[in-house]
MARGUBA-484004 format. One record per residue (C-alpha): y, z, x. Coordinates in steps of 0.1 Angstrom, whole numbers, plus 5000, padded with zeros to 4 digits. Example, Ala and Ser with C-alpha at 12.3 -4.5 7.8 and 13.67 -1.06 7.14 Angstrom:
2
c2, c3, c1
4955, 5078, 5123 $
4989, 5071, 5137 $
***
This chain:
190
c2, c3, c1
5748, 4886, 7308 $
5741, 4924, 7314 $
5726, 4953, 7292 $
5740, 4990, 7282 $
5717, 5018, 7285 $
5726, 5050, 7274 $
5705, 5084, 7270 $
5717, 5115, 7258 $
5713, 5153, 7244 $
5726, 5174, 7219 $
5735, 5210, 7223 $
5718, 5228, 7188 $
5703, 5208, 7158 $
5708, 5203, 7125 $
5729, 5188, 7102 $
5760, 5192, 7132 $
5740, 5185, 7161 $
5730, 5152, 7143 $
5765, 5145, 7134 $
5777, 5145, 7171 $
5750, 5128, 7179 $
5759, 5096, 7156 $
5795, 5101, 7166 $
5785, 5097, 7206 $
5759, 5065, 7196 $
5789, 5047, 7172 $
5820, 5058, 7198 $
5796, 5043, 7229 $
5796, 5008, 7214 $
5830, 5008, 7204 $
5840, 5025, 7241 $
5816, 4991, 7253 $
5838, 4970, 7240 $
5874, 4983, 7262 $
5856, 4988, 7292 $
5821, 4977, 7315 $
5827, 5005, 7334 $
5804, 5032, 7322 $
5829, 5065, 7337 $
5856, 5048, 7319 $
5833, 5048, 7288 $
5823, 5081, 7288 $
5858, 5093, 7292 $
5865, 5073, 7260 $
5834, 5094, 7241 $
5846, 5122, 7253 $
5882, 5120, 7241 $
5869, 5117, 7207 $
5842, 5144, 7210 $
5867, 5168, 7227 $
5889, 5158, 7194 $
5864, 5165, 7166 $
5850, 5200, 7182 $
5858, 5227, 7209 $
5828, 5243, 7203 $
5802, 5214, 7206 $
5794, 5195, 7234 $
5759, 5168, 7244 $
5751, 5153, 7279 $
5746, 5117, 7285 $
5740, 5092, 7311 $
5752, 5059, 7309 $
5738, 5023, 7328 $
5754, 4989, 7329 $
5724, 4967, 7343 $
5731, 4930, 7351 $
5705, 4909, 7368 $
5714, 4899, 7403 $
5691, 4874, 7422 $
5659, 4888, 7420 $
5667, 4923, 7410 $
5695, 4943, 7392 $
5729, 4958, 7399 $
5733, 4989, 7384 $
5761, 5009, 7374 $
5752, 5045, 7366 $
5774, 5070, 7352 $
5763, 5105, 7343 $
5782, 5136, 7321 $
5765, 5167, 7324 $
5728, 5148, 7321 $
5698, 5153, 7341 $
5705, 5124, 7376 $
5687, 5095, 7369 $
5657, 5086, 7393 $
5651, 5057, 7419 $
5611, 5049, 7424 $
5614, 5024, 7446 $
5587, 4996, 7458 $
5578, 5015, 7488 $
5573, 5050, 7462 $
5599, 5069, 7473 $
5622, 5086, 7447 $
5656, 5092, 7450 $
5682, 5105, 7427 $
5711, 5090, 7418 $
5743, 5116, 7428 $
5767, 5107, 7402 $
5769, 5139, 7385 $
5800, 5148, 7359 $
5807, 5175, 7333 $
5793, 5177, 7296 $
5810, 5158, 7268 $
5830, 5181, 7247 $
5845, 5209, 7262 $
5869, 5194, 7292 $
5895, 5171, 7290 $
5887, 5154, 7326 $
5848, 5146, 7332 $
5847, 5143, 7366 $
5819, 5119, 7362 $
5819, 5088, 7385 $
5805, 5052, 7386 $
5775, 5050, 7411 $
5759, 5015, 7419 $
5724, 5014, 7424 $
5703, 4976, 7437 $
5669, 4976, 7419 $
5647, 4947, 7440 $
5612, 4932, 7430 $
5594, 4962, 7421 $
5622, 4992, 7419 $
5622, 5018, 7386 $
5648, 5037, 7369 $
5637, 5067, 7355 $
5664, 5081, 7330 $
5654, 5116, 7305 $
5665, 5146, 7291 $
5662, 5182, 7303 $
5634, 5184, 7278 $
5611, 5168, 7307 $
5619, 5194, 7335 $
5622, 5226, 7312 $
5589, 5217, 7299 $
5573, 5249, 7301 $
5532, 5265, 7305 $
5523, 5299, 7316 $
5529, 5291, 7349 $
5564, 5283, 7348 $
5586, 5249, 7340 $
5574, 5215, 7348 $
5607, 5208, 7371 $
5619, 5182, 7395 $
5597, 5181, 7419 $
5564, 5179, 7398 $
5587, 5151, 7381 $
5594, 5130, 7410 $
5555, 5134, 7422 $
5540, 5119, 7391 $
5573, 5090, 7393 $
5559, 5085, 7429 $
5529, 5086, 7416 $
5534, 5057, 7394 $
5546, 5033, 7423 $
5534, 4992, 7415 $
5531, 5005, 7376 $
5546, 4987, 7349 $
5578, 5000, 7328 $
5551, 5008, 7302 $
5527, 5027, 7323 $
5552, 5044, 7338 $
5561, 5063, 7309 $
5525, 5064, 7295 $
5522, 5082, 7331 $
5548, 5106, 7326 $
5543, 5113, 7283 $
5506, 5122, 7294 $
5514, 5151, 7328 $
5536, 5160, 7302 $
5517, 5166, 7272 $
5485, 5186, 7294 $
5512, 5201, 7311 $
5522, 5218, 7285 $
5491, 5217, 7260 $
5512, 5194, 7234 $
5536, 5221, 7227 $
5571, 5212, 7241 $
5603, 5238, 7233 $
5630, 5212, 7240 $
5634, 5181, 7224 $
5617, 5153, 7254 $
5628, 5112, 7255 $
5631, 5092, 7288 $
5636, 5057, 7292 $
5618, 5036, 7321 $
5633, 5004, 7330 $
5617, 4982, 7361 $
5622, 4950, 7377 $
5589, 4931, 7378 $
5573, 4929, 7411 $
***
């Protein structure tokens, strides 16, 4: 009775990058299996990353939703990824502290398990650093134009928020992003 989300991002691309990045997916659902708890998850992942390469690493952030009354309990684990965002009913935007270090490189992530209520209404926002260093000739798109358009989107659907978000992004800058861009929106209907 509850859901696994996870988002993530490679370091490089190619043939390797593409590699690590099926080896994170596959290793996830296996990790899922041993444990709910996404830290302890990601610890699993990283083990096997840390044991295929020194030299590359990838970022993720990991959810375990399960519906609670009305809403959702959420349990949010991040490893070096972007902190997920709150938009809640009454449009403010918080982030989610539950920062930990990159998959790959260190034995010990650091990462925690942060729980987060969703109620009637409430957003999660999760995406890669492809949305902030988004980039025109007046500089990146960054946090704080992200959580203004997220604010921005406060009674929207899951759908519309994203829609929201794809289209600041795209005439922010002119359909020409440098970083690969992917976010997931996930809402509890009003």
């Amino acid at each position: 009775n509850d859901w696994s989300i996870i988002i993530g991002d490679v370091c490089g691309k190619g043939p390797e990058a593409a590699a690590l990045a099926a080896l994170v997916r596959y290793t996830t659902r296996a990790a899922a299996i041993q444990t709910r708890r996404p830290r302890l998850v990601l610890n699993l992942v990283n083990e096997v990353v840390l044991r295929q390469s020194e030299e590359q690493f990838c970022t993720a952030a990991y959810v375990r939703l399960r519906p609670e009354g009305e809403g959702a309990r959420l349990t949010i684990s991040c490893a070096g990824h972007p902190l997920p965002l709150v938009l809640r009913a009454r449009r403010d935007v918080e982030s989610v502290p539950c920062r930990g270090r990159v998959l790959g490189p260190f034995p010990d992530l650091a990462s925690v398990d942060r729980v987060v209520r969703l109620d009637p209404g409430d957003a999660l926002l999760l995406y890669t650093d492809g949305v902030t260093d988004a980039r025109n000739a007046d500089g990146f798109f960054g946090d704080e134009r992200l959580q203004d358009t997220l604010a921005s989107c406060t009674g929207s659907s899951a759908d519309d928020i994203a829609k929201t978000i794809d289209r600041t992004l795209n005439e922010f800058h002119g359909g020409k992003p440098r970083d690969d861009i992917a976010f997931v929106v996930l809402r509890v209907p009003a």
